[in-house]
C-alpha positions as CSV (number, residue, x, y, z in Angstrom):
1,X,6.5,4.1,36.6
2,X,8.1,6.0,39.4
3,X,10.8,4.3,41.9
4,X,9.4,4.2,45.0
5,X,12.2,4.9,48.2
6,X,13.6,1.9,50.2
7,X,14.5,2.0,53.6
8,X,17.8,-0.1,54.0
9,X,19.1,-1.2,58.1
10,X,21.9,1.2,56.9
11,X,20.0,4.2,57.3
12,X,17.8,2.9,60.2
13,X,21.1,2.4,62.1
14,X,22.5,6.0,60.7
15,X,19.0,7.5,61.9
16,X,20.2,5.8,65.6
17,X,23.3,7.0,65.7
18,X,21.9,10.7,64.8
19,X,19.1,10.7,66.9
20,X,21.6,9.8,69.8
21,X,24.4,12.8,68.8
22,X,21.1,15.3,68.2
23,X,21.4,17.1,71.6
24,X,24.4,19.5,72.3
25,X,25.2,17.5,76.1
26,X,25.5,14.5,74.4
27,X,27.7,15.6,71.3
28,X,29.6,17.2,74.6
29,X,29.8,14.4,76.4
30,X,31.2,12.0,73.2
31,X,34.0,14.7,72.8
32,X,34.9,14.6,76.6
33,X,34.9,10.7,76.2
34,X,36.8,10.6,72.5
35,X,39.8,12.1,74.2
36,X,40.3,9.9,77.2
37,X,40.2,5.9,77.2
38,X,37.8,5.3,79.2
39,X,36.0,7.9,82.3
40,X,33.9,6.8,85.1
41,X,30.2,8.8,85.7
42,X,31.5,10.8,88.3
43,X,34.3,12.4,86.4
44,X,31.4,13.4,83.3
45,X,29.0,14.7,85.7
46,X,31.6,17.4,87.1
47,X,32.5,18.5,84.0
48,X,28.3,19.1,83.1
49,X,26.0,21.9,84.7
50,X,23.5,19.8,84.8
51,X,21.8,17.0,87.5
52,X,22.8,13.0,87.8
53,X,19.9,12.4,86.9
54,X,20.4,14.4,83.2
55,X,23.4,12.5,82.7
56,X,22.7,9.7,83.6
57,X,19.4,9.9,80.6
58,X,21.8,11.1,78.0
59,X,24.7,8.5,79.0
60,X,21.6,5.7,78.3
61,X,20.5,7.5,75.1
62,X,24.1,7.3,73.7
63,X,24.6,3.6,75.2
64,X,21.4,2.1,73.4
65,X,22.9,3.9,70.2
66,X,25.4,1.6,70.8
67,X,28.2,4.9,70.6
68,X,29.4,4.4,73.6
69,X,29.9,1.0,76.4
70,X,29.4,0.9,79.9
71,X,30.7,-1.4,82.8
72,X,30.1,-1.6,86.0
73,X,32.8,-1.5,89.1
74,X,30.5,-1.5,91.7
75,X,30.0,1.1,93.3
76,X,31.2,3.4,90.0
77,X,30.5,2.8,86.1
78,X,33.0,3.5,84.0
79,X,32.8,4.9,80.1
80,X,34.3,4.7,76.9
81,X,33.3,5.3,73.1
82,X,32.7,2.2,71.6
83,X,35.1,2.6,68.8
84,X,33.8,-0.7,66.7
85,X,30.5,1.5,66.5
86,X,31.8,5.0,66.0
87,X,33.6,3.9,63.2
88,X,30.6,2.2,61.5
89,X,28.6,5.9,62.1
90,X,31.6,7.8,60.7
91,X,31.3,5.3,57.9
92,X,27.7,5.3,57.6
93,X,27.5,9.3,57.5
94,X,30.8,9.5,55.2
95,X,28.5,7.8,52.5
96,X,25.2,9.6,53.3
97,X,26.6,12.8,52.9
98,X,28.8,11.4,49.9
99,X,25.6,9.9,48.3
100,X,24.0,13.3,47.8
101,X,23.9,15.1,44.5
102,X,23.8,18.9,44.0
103,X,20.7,19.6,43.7
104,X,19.5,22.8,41.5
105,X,18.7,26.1,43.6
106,X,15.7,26.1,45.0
107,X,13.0,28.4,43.7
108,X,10.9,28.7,46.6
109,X,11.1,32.7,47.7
């Protein structure tokens, strides 16, 4: 009888958290925030080539991801990694990778 795979809310939430760090402007913009405590939208916009509009999308992609917070002070928002959450990711992808066995070279040519 074969196993049959199992999707646990682990890897739904590690599948999140890559999804949201699989385009080279966010993975920029989560270094630009990882070195400061917090950064309000104006201040990530000039340091990308790219329009308000674009920043704001990939701000929202990695705020839903839950990687980074948001808060308001009207008329700015401000920015910060959640760190409760980027631990939890580093965690989650410390075991994924960790999880994997060496597999045999492949023999496709």
């Amino acid at each position: 009888m074969r196993n049959r795979l199992s999707i646990s809310q682990e890897q739904v939430s590690l599948v999140s958290f890559a999804k949201a760090m699989g385009h080279p402007t966010r993975l920029a913009i989560l270094l630009f925030l990882s070195q400061r405590e917090n950064c309000y939208f104006g201040n990530i916009h000039d340091e990308l080539p790219i329009a308000k509009a674009t920043v704001s999308q990939h701000l929202k992609e990695l705020k839903n991801a839950g990687l980074i917070q948001g808060e308001v002070e009207t008329p700015k928002v401000k920015y910060c990694i959640n760190r409760e959450n980027w631990q939890l990711a580093k965690k989650y992808f410390d075991k994924f990778f960790s999880s994997i066995k060496e597999a045999p070279n492949c023999s496709i040519k």
